[in-house]
PDB file of N, H, CA, C and O in Angstrom:
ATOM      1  N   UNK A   1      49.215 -20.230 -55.126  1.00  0.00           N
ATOM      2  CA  UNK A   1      48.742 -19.402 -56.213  1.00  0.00           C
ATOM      3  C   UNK A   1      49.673 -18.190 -56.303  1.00  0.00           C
ATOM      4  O   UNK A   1      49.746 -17.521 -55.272  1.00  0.00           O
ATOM      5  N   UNK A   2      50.362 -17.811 -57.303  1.00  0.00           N
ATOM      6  H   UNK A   2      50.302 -18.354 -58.140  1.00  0.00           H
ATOM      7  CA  UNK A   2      50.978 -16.578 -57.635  1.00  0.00           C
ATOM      8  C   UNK A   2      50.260 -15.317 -58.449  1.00  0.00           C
ATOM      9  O   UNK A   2      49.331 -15.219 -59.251  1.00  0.00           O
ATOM     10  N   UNK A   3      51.224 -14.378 -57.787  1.00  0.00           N
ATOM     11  H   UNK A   3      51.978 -14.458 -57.136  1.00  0.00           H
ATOM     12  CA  UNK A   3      50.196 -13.125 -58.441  1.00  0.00           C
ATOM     13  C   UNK A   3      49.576 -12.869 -59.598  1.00  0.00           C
ATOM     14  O   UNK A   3      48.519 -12.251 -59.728  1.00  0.00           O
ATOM     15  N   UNK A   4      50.255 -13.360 -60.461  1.00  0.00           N
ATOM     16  H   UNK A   4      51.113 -13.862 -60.354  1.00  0.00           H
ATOM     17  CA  UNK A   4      49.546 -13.534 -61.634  1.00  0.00           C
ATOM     18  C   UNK A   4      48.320 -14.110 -61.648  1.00  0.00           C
ATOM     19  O   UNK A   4      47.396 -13.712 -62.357  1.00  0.00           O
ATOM     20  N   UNK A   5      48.250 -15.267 -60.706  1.00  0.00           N
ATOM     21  H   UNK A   5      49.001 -15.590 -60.130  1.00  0.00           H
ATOM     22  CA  UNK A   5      46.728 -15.671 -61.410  1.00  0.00           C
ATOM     23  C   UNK A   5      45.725 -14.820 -60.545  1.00  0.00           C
ATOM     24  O   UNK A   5      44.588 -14.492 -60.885  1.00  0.00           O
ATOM     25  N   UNK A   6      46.617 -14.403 -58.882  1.00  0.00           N
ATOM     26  H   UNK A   6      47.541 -14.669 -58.606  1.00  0.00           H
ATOM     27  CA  UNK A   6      45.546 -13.472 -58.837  1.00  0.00           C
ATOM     28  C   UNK A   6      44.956 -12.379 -58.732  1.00  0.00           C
ATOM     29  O   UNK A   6      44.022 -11.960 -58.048  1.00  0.00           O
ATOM     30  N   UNK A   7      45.906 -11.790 -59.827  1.00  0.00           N
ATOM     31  H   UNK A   7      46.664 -12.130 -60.382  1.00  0.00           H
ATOM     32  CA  UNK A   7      45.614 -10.576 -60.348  1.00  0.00           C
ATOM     33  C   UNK A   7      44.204 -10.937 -61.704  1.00  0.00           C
ATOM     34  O   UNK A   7      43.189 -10.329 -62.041  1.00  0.00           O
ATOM     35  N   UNK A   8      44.723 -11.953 -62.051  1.00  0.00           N
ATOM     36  H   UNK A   8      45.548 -12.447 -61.777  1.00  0.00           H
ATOM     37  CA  UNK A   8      43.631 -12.228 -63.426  1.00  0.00           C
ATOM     38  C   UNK A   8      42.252 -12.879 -62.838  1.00  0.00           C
ATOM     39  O   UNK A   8      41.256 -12.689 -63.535  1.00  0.00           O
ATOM     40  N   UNK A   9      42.093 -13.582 -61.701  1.00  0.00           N
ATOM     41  H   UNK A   9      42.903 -13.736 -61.134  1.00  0.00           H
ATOM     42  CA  UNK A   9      41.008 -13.852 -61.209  1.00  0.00           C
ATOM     43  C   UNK A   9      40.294 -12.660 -60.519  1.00  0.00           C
ATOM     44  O   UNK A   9      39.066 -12.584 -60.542  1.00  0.00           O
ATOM     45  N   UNK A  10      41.184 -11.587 -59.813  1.00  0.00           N
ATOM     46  H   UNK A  10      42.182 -11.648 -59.796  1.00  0.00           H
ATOM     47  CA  UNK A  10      40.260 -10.166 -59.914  1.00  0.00           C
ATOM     48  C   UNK A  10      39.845  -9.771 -60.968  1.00  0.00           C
ATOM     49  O   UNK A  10      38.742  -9.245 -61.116  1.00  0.00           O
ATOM     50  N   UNK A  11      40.859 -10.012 -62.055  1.00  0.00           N
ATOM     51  H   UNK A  11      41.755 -10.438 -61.935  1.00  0.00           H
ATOM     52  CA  UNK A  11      40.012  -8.580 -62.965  1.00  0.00           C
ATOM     53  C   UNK A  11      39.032  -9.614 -63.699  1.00  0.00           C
ATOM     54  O   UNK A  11      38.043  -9.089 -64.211  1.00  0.00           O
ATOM     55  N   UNK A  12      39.120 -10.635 -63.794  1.00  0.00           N
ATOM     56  H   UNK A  12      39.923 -11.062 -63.378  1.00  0.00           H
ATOM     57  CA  UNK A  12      37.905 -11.391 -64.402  1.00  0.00           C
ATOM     58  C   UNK A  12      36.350 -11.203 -63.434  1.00  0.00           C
ATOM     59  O   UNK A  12      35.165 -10.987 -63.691  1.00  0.00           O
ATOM     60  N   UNK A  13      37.170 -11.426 -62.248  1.00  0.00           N
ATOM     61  H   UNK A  13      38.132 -11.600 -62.039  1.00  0.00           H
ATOM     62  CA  UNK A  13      35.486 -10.879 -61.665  1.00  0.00           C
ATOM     63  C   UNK A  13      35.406 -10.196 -61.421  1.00  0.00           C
ATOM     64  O   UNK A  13      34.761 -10.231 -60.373  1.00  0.00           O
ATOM     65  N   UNK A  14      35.843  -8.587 -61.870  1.00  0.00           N
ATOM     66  H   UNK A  14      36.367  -8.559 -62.722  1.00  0.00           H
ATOM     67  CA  UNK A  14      35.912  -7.034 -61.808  1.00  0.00           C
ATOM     68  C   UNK A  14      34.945  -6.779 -63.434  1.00  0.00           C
ATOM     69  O   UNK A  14      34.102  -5.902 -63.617  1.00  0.00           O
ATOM     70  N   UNK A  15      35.417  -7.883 -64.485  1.00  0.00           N
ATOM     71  H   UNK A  15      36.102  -8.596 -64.336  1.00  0.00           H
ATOM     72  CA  UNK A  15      35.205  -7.873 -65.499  1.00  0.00           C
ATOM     73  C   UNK A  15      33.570  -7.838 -65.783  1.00  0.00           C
ATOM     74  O   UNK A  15      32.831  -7.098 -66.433  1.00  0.00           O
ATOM     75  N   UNK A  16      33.338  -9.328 -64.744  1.00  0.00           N
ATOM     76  H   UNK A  16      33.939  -9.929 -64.216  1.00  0.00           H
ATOM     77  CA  UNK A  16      32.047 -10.053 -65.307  1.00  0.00           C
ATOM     78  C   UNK A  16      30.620  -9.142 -64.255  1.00  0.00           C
ATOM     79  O   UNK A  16      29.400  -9.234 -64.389  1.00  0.00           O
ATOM     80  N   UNK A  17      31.433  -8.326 -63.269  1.00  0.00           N
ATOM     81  H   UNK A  17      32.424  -8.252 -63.160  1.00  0.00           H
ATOM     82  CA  UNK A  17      30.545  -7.424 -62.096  1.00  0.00           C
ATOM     83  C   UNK A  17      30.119  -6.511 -63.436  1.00  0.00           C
ATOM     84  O   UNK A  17      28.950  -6.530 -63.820  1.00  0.00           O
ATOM     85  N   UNK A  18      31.317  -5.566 -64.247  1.00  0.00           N
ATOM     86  H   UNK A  18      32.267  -5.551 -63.935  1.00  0.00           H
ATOM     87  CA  UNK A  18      30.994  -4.181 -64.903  1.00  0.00           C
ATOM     88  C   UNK A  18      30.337  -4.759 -65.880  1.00  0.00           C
ATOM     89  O   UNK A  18      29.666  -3.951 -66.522  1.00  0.00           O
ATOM     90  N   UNK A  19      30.250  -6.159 -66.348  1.00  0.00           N
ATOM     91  H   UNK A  19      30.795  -6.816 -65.827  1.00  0.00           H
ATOM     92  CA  UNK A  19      29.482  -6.527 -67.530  1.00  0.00           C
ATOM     93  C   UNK A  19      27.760  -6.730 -67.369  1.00  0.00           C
ATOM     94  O   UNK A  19      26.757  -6.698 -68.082  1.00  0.00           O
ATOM     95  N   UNK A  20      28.095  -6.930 -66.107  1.00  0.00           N
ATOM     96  H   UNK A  20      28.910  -6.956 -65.527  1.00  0.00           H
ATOM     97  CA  UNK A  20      26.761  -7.259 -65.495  1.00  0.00           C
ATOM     98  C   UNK A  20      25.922  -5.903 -64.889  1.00  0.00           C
ATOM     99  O   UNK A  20      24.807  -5.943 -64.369  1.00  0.00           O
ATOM    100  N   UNK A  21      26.547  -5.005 -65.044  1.00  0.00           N
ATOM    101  H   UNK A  21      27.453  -4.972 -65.466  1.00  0.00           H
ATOM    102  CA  UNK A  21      25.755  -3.244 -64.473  1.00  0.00           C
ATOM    103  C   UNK A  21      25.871  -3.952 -63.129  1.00  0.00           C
ATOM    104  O   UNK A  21      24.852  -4.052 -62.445  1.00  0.00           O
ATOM    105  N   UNK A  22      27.366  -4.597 -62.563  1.00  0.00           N
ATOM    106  H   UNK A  22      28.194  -4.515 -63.119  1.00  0.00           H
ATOM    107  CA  UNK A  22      27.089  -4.388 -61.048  1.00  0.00           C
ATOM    108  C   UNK A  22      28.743  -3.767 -60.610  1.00  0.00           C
ATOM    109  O   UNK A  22      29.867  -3.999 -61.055  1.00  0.00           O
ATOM    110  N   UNK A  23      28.216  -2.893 -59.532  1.00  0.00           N
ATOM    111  H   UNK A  23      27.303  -2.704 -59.170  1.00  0.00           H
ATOM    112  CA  UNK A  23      29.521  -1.572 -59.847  1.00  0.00           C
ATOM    113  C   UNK A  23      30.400  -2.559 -58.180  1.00  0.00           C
ATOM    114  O   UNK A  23      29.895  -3.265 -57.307  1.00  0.00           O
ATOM    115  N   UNK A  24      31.803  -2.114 -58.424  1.00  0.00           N
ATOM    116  H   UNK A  24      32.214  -1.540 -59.132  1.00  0.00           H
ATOM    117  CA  UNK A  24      32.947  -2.776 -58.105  1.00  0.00           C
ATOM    118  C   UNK A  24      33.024  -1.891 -56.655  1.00  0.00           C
ATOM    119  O   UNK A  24      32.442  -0.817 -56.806  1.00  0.00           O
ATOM    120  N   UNK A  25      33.421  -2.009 -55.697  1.00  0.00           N
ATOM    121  H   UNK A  25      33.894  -2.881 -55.575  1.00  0.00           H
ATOM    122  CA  UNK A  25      33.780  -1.535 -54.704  1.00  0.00           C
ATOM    123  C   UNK A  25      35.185  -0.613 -54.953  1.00  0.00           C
ATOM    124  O   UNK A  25      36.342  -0.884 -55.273  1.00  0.00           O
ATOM    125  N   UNK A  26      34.335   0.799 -54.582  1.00  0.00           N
ATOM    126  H   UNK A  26      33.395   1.020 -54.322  1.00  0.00           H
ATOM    127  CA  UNK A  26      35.629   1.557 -55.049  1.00  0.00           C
ATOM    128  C   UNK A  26      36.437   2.174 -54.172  1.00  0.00           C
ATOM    129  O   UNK A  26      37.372   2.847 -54.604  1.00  0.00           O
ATOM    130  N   UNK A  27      36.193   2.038 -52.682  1.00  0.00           N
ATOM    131  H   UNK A  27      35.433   1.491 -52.330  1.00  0.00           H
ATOM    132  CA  UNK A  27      36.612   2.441 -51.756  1.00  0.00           C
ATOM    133  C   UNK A  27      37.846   1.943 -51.756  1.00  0.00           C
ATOM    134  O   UNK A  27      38.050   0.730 -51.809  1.00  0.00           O
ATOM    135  N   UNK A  28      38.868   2.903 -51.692  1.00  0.00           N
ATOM    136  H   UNK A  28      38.703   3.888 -51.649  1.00  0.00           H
ATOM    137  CA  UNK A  28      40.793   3.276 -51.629  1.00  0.00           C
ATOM    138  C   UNK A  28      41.123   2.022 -50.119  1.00  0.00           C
ATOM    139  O   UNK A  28      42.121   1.314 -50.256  1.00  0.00           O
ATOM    140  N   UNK A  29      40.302   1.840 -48.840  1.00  0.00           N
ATOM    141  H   UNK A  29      39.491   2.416 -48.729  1.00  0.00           H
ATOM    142  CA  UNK A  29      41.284   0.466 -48.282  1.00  0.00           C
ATOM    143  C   UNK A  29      40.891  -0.470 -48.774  1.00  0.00           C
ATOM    144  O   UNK A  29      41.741  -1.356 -48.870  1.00  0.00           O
ATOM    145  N   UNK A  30      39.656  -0.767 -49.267  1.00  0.00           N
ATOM    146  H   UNK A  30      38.966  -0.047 -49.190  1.00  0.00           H
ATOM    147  CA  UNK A  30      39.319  -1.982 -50.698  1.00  0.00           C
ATOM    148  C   UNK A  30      39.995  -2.427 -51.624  1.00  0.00           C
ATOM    149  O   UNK A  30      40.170  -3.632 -51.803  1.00  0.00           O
ATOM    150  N   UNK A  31      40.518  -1.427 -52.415  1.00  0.00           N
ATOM    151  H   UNK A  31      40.376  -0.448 -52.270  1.00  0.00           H
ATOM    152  CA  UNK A  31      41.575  -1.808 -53.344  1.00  0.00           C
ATOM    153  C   UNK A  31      42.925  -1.697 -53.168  1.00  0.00           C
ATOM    154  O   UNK A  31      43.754  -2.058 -54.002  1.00  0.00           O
ATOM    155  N   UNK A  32      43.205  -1.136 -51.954  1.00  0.00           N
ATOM    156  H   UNK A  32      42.531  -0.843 -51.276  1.00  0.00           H
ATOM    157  CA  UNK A  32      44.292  -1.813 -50.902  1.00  0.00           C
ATOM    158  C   UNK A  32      44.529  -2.942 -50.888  1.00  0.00           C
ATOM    159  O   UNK A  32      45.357  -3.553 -51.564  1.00  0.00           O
ATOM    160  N   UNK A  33      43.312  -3.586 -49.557  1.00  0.00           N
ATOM    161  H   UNK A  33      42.639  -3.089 -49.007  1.00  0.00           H
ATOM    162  CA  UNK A  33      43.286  -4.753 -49.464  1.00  0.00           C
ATOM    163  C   UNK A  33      43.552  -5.374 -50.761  1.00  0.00           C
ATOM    164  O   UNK A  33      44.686  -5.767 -51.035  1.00  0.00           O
ATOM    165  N   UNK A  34      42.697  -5.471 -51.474  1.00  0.00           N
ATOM    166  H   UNK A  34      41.776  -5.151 -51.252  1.00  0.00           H
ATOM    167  CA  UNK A  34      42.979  -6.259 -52.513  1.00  0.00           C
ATOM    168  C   UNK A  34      44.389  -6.450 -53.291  1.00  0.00           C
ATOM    169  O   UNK A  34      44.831  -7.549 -53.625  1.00  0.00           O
ATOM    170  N   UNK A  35      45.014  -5.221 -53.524  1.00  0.00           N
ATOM    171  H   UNK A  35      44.655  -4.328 -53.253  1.00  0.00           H
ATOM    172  CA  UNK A  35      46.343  -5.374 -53.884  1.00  0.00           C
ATOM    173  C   UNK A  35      46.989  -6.238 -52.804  1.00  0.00           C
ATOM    174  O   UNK A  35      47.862  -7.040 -53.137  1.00  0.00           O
ATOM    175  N   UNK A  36      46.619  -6.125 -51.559  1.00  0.00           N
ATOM    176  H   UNK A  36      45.910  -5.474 -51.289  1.00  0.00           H
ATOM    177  CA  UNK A  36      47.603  -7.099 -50.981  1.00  0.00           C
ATOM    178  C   UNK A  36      47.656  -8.332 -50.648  1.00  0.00           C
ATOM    179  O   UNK A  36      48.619  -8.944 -50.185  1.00  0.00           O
ATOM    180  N   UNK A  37      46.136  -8.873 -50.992  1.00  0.00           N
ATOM    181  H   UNK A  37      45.354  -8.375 -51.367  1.00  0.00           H
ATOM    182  CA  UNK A  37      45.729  -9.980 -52.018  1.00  0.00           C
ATOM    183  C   UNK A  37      46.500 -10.188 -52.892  1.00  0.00           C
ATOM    184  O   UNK A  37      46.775 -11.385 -52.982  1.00  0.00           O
ATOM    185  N   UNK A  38      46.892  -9.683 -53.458  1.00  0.00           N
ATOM    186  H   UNK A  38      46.669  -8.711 -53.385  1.00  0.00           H
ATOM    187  CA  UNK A  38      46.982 -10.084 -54.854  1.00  0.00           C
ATOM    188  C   UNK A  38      48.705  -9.867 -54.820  1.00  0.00           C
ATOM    189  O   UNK A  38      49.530 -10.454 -55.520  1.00  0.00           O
ATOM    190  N   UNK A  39      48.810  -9.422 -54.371  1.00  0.00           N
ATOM    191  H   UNK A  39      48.141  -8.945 -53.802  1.00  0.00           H
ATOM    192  CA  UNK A  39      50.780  -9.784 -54.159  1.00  0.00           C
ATOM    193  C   UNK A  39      51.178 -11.010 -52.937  1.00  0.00           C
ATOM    194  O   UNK A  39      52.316 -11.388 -52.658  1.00  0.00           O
ATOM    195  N   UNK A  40      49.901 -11.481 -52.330  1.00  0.00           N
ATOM    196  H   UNK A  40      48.976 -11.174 -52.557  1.00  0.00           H
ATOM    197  CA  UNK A  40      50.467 -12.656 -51.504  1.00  0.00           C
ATOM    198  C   UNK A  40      50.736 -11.812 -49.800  1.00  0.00           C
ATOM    199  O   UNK A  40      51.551 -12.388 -49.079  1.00  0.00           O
ATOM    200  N   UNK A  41      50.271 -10.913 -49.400  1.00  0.00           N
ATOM    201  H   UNK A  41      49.609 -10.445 -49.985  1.00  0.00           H
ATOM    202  CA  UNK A  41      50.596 -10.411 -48.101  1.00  0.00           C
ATOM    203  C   UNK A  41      49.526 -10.671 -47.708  1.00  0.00           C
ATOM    204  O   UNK A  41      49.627 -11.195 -46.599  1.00  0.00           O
ATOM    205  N   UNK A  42      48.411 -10.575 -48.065  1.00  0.00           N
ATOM    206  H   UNK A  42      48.329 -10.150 -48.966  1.00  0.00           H
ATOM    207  CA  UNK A  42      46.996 -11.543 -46.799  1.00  0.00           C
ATOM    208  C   UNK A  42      46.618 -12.571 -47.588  1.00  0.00           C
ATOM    209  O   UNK A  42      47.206 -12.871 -48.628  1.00  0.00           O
ATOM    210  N   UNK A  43      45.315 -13.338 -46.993  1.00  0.00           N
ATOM    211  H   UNK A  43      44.838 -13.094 -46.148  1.00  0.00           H
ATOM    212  CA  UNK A  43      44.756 -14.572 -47.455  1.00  0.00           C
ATOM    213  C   UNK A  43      44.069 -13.902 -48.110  1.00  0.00           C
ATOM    214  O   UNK A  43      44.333 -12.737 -48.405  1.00  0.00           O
ATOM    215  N   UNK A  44      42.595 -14.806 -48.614  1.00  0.00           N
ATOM    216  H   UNK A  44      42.381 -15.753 -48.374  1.00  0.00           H
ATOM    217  CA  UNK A  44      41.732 -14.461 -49.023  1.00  0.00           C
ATOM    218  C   UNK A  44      40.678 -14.154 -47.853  1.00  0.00           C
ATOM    219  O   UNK A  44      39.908 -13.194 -47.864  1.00  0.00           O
ATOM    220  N   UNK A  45      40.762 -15.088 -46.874  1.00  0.00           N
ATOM    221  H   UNK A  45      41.388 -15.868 -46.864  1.00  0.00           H
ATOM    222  CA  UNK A  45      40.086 -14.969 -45.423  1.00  0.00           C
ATOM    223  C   UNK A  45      40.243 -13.576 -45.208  1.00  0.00           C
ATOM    224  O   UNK A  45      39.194 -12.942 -45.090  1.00  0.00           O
ATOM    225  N   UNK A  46      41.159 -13.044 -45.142  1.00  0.00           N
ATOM    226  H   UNK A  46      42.011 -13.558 -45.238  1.00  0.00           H
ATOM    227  CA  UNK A  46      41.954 -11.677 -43.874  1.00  0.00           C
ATOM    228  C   UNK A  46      40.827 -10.668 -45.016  1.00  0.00           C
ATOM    229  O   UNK A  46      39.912 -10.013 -44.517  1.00  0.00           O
ATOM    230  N   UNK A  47      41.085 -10.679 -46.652  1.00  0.00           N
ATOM    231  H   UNK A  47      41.828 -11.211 -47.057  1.00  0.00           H
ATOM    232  CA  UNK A  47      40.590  -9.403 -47.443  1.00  0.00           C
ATOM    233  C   UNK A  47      38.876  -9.505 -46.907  1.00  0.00           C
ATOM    234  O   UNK A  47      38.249  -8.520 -46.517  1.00  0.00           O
ATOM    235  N   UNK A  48      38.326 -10.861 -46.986  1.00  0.00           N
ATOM    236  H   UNK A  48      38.835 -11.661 -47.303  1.00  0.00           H
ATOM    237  CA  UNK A  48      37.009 -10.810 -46.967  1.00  0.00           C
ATOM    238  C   UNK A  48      37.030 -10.629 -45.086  1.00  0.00           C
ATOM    239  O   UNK A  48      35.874 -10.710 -44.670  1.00  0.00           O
ATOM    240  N   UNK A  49      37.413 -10.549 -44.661  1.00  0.00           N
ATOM    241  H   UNK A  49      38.352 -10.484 -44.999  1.00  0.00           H
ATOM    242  CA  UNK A  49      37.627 -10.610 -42.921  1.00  0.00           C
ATOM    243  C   UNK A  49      37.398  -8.590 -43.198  1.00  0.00           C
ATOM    244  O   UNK A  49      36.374  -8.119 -42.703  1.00  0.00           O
ATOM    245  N   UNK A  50      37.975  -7.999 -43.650  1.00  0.00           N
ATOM    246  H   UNK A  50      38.807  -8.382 -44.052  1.00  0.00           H
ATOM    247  CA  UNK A  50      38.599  -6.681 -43.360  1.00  0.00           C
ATOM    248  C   UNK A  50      37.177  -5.947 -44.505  1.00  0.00           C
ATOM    249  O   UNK A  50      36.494  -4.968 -44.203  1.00  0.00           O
ATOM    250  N   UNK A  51      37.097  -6.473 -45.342  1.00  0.00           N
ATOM    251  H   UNK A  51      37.652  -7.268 -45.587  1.00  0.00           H
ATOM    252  CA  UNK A  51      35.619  -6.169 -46.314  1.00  0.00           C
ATOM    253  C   UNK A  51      34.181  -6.279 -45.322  1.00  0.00           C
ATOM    254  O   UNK A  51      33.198  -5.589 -45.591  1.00  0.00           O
ATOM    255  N   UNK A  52      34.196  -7.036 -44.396  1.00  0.00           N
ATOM    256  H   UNK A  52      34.995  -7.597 -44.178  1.00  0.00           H
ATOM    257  CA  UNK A  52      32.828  -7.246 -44.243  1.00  0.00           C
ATOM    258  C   UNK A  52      32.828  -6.536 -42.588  1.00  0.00           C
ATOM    259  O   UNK A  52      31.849  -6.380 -41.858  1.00  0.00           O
ATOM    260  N   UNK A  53      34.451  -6.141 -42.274  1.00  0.00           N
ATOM    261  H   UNK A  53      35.246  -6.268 -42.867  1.00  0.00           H
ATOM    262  CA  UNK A  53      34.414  -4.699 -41.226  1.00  0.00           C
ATOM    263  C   UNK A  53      33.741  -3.534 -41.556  1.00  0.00           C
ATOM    264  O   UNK A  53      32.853  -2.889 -40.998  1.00  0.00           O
ATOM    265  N   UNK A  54      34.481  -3.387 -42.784  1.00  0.00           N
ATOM    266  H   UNK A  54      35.202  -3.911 -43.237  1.00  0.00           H
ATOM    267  CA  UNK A  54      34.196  -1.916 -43.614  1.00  0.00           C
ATOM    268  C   UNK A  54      32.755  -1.681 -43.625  1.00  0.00           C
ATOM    269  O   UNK A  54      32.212  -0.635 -43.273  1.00  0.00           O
ATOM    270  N   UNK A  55      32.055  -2.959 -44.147  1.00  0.00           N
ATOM    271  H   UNK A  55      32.496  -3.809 -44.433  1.00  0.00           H
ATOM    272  CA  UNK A  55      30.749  -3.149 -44.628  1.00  0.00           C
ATOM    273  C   UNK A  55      29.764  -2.589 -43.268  1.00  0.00           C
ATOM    274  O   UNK A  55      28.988  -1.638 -43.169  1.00  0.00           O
ATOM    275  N   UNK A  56      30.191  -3.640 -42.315  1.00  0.00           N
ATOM    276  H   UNK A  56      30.821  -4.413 -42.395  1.00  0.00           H
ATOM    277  CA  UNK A  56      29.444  -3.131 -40.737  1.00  0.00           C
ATOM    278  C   UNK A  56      29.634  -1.736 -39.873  1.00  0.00           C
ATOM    279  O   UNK A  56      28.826  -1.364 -39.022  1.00  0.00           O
ATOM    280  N   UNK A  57      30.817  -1.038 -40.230  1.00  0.00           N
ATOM    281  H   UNK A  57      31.473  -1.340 -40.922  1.00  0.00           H
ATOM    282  CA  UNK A  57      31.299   0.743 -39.851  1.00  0.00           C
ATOM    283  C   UNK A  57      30.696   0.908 -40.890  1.00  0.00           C
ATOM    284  O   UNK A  57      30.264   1.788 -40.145  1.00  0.00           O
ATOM    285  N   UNK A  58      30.169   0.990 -41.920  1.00  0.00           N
ATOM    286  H   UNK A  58      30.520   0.275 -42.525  1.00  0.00           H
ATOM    287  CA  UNK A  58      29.691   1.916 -42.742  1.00  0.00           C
ATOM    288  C   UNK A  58      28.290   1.809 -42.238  1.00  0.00           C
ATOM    289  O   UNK A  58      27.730   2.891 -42.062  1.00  0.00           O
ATOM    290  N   UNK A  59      27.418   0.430 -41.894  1.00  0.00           N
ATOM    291  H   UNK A  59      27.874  -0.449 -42.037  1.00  0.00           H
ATOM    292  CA  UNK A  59      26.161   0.457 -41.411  1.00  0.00           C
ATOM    293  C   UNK A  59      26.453   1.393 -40.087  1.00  0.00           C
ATOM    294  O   UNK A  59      26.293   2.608 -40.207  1.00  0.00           O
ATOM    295  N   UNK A  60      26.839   0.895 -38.946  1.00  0.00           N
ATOM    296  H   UNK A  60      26.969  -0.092 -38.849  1.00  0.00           H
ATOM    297  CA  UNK A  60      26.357   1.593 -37.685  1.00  0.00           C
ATOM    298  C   UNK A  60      26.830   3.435 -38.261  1.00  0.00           C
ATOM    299  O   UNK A  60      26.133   4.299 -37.730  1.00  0.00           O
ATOM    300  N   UNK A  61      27.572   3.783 -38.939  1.00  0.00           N
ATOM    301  H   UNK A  61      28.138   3.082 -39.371  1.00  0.00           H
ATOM    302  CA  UNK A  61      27.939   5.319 -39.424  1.00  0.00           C
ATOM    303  C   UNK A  61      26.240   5.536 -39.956  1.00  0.00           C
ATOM    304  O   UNK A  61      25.536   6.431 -39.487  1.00  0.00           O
ATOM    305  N   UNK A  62      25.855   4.762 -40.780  1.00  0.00           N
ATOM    306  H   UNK A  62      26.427   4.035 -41.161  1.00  0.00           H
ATOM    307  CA  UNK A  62      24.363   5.248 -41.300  1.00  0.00           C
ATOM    308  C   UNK A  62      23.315   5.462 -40.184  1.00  0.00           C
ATOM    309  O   UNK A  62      22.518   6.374 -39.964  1.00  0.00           O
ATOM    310  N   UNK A  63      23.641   4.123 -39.466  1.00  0.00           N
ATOM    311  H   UNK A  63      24.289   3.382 -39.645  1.00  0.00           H
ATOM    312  CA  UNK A  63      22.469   4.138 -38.160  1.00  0.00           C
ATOM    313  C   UNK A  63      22.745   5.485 -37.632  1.00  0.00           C
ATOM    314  O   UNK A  63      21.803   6.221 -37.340  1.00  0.00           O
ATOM    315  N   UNK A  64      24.036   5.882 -37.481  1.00  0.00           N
ATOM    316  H   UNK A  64      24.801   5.285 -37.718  1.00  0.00           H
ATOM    317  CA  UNK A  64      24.034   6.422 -36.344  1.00  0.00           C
ATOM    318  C   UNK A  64      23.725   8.733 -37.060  1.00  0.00           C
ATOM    319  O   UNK A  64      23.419   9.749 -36.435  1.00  0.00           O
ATOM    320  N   UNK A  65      23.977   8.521 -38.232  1.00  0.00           N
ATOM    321  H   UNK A  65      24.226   7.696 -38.740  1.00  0.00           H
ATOM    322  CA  UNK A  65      23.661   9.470 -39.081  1.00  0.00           C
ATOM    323  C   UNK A  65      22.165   9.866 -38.836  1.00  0.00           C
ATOM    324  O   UNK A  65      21.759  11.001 -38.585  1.00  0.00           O
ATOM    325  N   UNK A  66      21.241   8.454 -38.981  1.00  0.00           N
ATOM    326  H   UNK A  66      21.570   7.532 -39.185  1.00  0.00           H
ATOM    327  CA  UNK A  66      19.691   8.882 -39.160  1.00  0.00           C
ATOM    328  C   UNK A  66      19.785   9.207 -37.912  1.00  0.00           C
ATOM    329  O   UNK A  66      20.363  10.267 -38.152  1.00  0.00           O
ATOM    330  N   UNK A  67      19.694   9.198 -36.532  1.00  0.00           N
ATOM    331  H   UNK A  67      19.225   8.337 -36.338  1.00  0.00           H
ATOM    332  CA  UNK A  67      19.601   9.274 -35.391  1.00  0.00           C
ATOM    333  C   UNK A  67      19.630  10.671 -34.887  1.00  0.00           C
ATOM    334  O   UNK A  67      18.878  11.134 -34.029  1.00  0.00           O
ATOM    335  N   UNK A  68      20.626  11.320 -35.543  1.00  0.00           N
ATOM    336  H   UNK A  68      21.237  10.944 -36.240  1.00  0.00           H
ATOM    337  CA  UNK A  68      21.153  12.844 -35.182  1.00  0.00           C
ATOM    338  C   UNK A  68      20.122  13.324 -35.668  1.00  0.00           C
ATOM    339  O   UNK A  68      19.953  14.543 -35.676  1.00  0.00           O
TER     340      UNK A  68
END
C-alpha cells in the first residue's frame, strides 16, 4: 500500500468519525504516529501497538491522580 492510499483511508475515517460527532484523537504523538503510518515507517500493528500504550499511561495517570 502506498502513501497515498494511506493518507486517504485516514482522512476518510477522520472524515466519517467528525461526521458522526465522534471527535479524532488529537494528541501531537498520535498524529505522529500516524504520519508515520502513513509514509510507510511503521505497520499498522506498531501505530495501534503505540495507541493502546498511550491509552493505558493515560489510565494509570488518572488512577493515580484520584488517589492523591
Amino acid at each position: 500500500m502506498d502513501e497515498g492510499t494511506r493518507r486517504a483511508i485516514f482522512d476518510r475515517a477522520r472524515d466519517r468519525a467528525e461526521a458522526a460527532g465522534t471527535p479524532i484523537e488529537s494528541d501531537p504523538r498520535f498524529i505522529g504516529w500516524v504520519e508515520l503510518w502513513i509514509i510507510g515507517e511503521i505497520d499498522l500493528n506498531e501505530l495501534k501497538r503505540r495507541y493502546s500504550d498511550l491509552l493505558v499511561s493515560r489510565n494509570v495517570r488518572s488512577r493515580i491522580s484520584r488517589l492523591v
